[in-house]
C-alpha positions in Angstrom: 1.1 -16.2 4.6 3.9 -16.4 6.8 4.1 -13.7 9.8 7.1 -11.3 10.8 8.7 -13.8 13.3 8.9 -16.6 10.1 10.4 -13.9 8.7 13.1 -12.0 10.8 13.8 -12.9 14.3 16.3 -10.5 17.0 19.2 -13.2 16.5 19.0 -12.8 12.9 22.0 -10.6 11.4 22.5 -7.9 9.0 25.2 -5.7 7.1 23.6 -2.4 5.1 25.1 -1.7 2.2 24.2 1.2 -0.5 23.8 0.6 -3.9 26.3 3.8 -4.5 27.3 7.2 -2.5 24.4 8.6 -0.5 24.6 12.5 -0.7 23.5 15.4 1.9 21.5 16.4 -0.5 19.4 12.8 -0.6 18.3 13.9 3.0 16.4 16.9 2.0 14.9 14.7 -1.2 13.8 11.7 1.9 12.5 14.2 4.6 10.4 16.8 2.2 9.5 14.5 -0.4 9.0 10.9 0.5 8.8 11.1 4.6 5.0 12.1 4.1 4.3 9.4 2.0 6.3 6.7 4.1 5.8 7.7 7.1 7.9 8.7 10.4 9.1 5.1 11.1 9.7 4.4 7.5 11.7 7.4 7.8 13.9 6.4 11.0 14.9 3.0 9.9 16.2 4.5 6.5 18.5 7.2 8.4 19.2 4.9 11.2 20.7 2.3 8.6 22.1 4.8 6.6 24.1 6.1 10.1 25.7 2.4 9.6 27.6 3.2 6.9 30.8 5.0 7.3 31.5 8.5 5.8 32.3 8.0 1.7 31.7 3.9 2.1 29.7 1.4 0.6 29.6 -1.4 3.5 28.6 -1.8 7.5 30.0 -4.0 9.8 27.5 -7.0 10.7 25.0 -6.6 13.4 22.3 -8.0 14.9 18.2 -7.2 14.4 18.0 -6.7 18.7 20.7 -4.1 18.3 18.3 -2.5 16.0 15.4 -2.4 17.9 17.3 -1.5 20.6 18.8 1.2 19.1 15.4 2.8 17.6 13.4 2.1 20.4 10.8 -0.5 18.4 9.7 -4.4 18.2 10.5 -6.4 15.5 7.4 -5.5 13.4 7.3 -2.2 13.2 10.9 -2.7 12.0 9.9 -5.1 9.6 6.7 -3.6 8.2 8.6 -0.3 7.7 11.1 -2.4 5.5 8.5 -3.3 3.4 7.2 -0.2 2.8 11.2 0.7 2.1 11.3 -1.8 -0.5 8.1 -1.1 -2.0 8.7 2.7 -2.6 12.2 2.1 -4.0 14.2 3.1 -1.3 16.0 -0.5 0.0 16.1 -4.3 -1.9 16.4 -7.2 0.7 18.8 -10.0 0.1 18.9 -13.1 2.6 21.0 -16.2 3.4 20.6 -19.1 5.9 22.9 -20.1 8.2 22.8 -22.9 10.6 21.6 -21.2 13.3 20.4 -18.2 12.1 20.1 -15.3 8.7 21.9 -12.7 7.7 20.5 -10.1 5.4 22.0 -7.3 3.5 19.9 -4.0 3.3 20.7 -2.2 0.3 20.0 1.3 0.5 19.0 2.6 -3.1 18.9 6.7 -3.6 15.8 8.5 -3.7 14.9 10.1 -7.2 16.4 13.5 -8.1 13.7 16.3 -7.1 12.9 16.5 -11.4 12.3 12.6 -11.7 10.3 12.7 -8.5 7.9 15.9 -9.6 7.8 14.6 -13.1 7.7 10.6 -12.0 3.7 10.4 -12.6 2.6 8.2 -9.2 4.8 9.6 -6.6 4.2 13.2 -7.4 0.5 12.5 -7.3 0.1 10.7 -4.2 2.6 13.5 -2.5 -0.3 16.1 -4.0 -3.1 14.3 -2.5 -1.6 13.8 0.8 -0.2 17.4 1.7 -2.1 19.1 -0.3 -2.0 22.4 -3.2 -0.3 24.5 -0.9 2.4 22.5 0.3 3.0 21.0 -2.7 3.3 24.5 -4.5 5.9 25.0 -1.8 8.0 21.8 -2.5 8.1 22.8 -5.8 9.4 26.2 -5.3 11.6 24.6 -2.8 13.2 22.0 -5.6 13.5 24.9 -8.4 15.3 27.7 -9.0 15.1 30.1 -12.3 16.0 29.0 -15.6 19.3 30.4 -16.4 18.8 33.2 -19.2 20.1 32.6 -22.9 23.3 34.6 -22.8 21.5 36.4 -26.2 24.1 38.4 -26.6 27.3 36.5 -25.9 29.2 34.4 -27.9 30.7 31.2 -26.6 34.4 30.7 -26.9 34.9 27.7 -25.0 37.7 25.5 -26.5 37.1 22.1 -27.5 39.6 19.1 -25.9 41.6 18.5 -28.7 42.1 22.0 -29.5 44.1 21.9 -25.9 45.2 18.4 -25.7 47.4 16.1 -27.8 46.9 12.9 -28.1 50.4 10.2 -27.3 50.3 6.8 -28.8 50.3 4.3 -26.6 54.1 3.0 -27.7 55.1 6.3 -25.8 53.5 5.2 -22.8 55.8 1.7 -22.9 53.3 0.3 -20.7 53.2 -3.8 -20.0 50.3 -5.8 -19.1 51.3 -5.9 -15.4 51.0 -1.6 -15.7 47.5 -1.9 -17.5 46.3 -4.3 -14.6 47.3 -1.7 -12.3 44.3 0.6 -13.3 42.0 -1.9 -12.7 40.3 -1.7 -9.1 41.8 -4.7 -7.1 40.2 -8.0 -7.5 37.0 -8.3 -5.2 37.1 -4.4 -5.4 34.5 -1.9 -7.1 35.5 2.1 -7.6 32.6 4.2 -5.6 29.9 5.7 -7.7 26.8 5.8 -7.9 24.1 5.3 -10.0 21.4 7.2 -10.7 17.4 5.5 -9.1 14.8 4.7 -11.4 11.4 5.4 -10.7 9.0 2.2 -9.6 7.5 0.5 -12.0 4.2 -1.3 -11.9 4.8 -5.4 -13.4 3.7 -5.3 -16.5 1.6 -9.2 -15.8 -0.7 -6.9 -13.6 -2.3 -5.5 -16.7 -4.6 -7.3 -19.3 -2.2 -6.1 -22.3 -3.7 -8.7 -24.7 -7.1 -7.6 -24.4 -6.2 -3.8 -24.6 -4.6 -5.0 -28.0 -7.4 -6.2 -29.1 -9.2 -3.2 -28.6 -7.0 -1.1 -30.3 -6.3 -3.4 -33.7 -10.5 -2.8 -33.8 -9.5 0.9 -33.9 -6.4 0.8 -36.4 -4.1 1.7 -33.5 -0.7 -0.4 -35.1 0.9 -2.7 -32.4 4.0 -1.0 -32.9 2.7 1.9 -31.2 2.6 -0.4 -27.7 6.8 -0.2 -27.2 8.3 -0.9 -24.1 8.0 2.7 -22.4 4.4 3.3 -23.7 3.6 -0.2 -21.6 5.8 0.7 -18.7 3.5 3.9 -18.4 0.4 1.9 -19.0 1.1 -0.4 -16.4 1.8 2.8 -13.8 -1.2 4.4 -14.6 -3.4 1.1 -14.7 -2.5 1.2 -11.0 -2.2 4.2 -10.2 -6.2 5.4 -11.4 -7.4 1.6 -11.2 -8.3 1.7 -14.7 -9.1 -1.7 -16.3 -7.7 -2.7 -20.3 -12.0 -2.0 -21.7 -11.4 1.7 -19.7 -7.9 1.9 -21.1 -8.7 1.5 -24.9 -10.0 5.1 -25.0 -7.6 6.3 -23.0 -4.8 5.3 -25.3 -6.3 6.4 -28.7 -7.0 9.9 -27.4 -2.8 10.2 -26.7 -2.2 8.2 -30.4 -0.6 11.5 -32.9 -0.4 11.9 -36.2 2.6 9.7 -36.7 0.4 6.8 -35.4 2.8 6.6 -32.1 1.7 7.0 -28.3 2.5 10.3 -26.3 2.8 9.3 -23.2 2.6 12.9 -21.7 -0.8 13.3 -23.1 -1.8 9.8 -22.2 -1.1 10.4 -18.6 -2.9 13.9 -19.0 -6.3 11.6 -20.3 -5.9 9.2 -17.6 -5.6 12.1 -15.0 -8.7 13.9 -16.5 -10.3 10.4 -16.5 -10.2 9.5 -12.9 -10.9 13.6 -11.5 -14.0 12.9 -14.1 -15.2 9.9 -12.4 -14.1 11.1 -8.8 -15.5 14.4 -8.5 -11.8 16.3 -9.6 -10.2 14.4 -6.8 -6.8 12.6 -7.2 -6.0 9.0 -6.0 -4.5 8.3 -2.4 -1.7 6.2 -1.6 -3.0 3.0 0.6 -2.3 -0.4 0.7 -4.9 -2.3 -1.4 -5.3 -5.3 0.7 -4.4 -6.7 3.6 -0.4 -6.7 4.3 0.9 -10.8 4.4 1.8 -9.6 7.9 -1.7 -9.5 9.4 -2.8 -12.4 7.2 -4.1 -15.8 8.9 -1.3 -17.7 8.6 -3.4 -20.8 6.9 -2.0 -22.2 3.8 -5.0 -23.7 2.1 -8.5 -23.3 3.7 -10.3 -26.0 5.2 -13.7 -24.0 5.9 -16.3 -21.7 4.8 -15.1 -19.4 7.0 -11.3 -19.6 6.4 -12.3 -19.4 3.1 -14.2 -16.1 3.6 -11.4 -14.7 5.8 -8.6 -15.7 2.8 -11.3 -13.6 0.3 -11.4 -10.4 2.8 -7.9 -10.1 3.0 -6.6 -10.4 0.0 -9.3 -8.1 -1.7 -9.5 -5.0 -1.7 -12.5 -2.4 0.0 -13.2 -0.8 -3.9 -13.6 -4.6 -4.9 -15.7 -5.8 -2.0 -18.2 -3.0 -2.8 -17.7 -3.9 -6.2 -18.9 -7.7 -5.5 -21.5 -6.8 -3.3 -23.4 -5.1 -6.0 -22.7 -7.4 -8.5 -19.8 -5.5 -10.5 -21.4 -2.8 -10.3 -19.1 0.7 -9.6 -19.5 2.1 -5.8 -20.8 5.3 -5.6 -18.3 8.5 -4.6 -20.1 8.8 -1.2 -19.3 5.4 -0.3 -15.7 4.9 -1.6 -15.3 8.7 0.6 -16.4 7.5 3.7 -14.4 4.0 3.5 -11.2 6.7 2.3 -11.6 8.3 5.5 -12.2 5.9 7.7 -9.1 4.0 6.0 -6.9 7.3 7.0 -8.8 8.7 9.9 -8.8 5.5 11.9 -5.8 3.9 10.8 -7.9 0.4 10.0 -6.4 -1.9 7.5 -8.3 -2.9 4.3 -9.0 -7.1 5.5 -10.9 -5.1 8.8 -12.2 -2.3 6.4 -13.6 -5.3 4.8 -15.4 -7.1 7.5 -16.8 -4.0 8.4 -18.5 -3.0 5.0 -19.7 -6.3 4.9 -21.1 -5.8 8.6 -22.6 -2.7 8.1 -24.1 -3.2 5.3 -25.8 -6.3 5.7 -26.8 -4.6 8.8 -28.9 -1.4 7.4 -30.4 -2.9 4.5 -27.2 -2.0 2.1 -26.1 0.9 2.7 -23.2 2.7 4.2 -25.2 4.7 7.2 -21.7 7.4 7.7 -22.7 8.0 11.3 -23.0 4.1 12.6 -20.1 3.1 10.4 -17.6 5.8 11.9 -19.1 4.1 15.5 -18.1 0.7 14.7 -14.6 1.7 13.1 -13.6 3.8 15.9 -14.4 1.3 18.6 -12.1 -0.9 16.7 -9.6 1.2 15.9 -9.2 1.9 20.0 -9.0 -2.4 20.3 -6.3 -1.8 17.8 -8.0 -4.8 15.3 -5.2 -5.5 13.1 -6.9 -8.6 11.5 -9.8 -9.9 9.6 -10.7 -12.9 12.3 -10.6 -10.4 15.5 -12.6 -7.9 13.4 -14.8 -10.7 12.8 -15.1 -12.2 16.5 -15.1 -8.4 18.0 -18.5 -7.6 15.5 -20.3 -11.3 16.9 -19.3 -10.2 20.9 -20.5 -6.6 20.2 -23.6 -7.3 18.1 -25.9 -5.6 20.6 -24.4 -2.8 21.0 -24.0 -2.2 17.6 -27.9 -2.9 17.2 -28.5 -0.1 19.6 -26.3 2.1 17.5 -28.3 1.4 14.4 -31.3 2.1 16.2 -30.2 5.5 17.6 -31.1 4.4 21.1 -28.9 4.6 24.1 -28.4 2.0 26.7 -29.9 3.2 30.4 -28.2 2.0 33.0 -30.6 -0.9 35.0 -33.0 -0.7 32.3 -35.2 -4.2 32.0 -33.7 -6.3 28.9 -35.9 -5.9 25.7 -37.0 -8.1 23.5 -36.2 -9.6 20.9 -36.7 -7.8 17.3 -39.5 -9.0 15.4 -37.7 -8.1 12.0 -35.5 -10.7 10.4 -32.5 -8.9 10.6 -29.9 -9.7 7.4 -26.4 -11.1 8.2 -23.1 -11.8 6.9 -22.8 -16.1 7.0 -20.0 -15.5 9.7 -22.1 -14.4 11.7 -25.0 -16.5 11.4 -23.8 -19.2 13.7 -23.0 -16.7 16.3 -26.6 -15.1 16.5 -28.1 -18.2 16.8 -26.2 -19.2 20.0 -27.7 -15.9 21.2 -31.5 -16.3 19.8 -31.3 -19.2 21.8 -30.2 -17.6 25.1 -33.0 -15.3 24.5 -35.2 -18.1 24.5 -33.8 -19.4 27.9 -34.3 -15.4 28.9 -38.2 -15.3 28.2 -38.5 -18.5 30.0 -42.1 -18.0 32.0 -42.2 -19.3 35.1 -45.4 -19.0 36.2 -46.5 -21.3 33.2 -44.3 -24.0 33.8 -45.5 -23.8 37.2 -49.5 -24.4 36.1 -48.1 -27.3 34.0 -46.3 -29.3 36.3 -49.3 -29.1 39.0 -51.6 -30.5 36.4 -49.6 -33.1 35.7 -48.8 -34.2 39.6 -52.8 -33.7 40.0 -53.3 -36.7 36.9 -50.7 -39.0 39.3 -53.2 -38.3 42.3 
């Protein structure tokens, strides 16, 4: 996976367009509603480019990446992670060409979703929920409503229809020629400003086993036709949105299928909600990246090693599938997926770390996720700022004793005499086995008795005597 420098450079330039007018109102839409899901920086870089544009146009003049991060203060990847994150949640598409000696991109701002698709939108509106919470939320939506305007019940409407006001000319009264008709076209290389209106993200449908779920359903007399193109758009969404797999889905869909043999996709959201609060203790689903972001990958295109191998594995899987493999396919429990949750959003570590350290811990305390040592070891490595799987995985061999002392609840003394070695055969990930037994082997050279090797080499000059 290439890093941000193969990616963008400072020389690099860039002109931001928007894919149609931006309104005031969009502002309150960005900052109230989708600021707490992107974040601050996110946040900057889409009003910074959106400052670019004139007043009521569609184009910037060209600039250059360094006047950016000059201009907000940042490095290149912070500006270039928080683009993907723009592009991911709808909000900018990329486009890129290459020069001779260097690439210009256009940034094209899309328009967030009215307030109704947003609260209605069925991801966005339930990771905004789990992230500020009932009471904020509540206060959103009261924010983005206003009462329903009455029935006038007792008012008649009056209003006069067009033609009723209008006449209509033929167009031999006009005596217009093709050179006039030409002249209410825009100009050529022109477009008249509009705008249109966002759609909400949508999932790939390739993501989801739709064959198998198929399947399934035929078993149960569900037709095929019932599967149209907006019931599998919602599918999709809520396959990854609840992590629900096609086996989990078949039951889910038949409970939403009516009378009429067709899907309601309001009801088969509503199942898939009360599915996932069933199997999660009435919680909802958080908004986090499921593996490791290409940016903090190794950079390796094919792996020559066991080890690269392993590291390719940690990041591109995610922590719910690690715990997953480690017990055999079985589902983690609740406990554990909370305590990776918060460690994920107390400490700020990304899932390729979160990895290495599941794996670490856990081989570590016989399988299971001690909370206490676990929130040790992440927070040490969230203050070394470990951003990928290798340091994660050098930092646990270089720290191993101290991380033995946690697990044992014992404290180091300052000058205390070195103990000995363990006598239990302590489990470890395969990474680390090399590592630990460079360091049996320095404990050898530790206990070397002196006294011993002192009898035997004064027996042995007594034999040349």
């Amino acid at each position: 996976m290439a890093l941000h420098w193969q990616e963008i450079l400072p020389v690099d330039r860039y002109n931001v367009r928007a894919n149609g007018l931006l309104h005031d109102y969009d502002r309150k839409v960005l900052t109230l509603l989708y600021q707490p899901l992107i974040g601050p920086v996110c946040f900057s870089l889409y009003m910074t480019l959106w400052a670019e544009l004139e007043e009521n146009r569609l184009w910037s003049e060209s600039s250059s990446h360094h006047s950016l991060m000059t201009l907000m203060g940042m490095n290149l990847k912070e500006i270039y992670l928080a683009r993907l994150k723009l592009e991911g949640i709808g909000l900018m598409k990329c486009y890129v060409r290459h020069d001779d000696d260097y690439r210009s991109f256009i940034y094209e701002l899309q328009p967030p979703l009215t307030p109704e698709q947003f609260f209605l939108d069925g991801m966005l509106n339930i990771y905004l929920y789990r992230k500020i919470g009932k009471n904020q939320f509540n206060r959103l939506k009261r924010f983005f409503s206003d009462q329903k305007i009455p029935e006038p019940n007792d008012y008649k409407e009056i209003t006069k229809p067009f033609q009723d006001i209008f006449a209509s000319v033929p167009p031999s009264a006009f005596q217009m020629n093709k050179e006039a008709s030409n002249d209410l076209l825009p100009a050529d290389g022109h477009v008249f400003i509009g705008r249109k209106e966002q759609e909400g993200i949508q999932i790939d449908e390739s993501t989801f086993n739709f064959e198998l779920l198929q399947a399934g359903l035929q078993e149960s007399l569900v037709p095929k036709t019932a599967l149209n193109k907006k019931v599998k758009e919602a599918i999709s969404n809520l396959a990854f949105l609840y992590g629900i797999d096609a086996i989990q889905m078949k039951n889910i869909v038949i409970s939403a299928v009516t009378a009429d043999n067709e899907i309601d996709i309001e009801e088969l959201r509503k199942a898939a909600r009360d599915w996932y609060q069933f199997e999660h203790n009435d919680q909802l689903p958080s908004l986090v990246d499921r593996v490791q972001p290409a940016i903090y990958h190794s950079g390796s295109s094919e792996p020559k090693s066991k080890e690269e191998e392993l590291i390719r594995y940690l990041e591109t899987t995610s922590p719910r599938q690690l715990l997953k493999d480690l017990s055999d396919g079985a589902e983690p429990s609740n406990a554990d997926l909370k305590v990776i949750e918060e460690i994920m959003f107390n400490q700020k570590l990304l899932p390729g770390v979160v990895n290495v350290l599941i794996q670490y811990v856990m081989l570590k305390t016989d399988m299971k996720l001690v909370k206490g040592y676990i929130e040790k070891v992440a927070s040490q490595w969230a203050r070394k700022k470990i951003k990928t799987v290798k340091d994660a995985m050098e930092l646990a061999k270089n720290e191993h004793k101290q991380y033995m002392e946690w697990a044992q609840g014992k404290k180091a003394a300052a000058g205390s005499q070195r103990t000995k070695k363990p006598v239990r055969t302590e489990l470890l990930p395969e990474w680390f086995v090399q590592k630990q037994t460079a360091d049996e082997k320095n404990d050898e050279d530790d206990d070397f008795d002196f006294e011993a090797e002192k009898r035997k080499l004064e027996e042995e000059l007594k034999k040349y005597k």
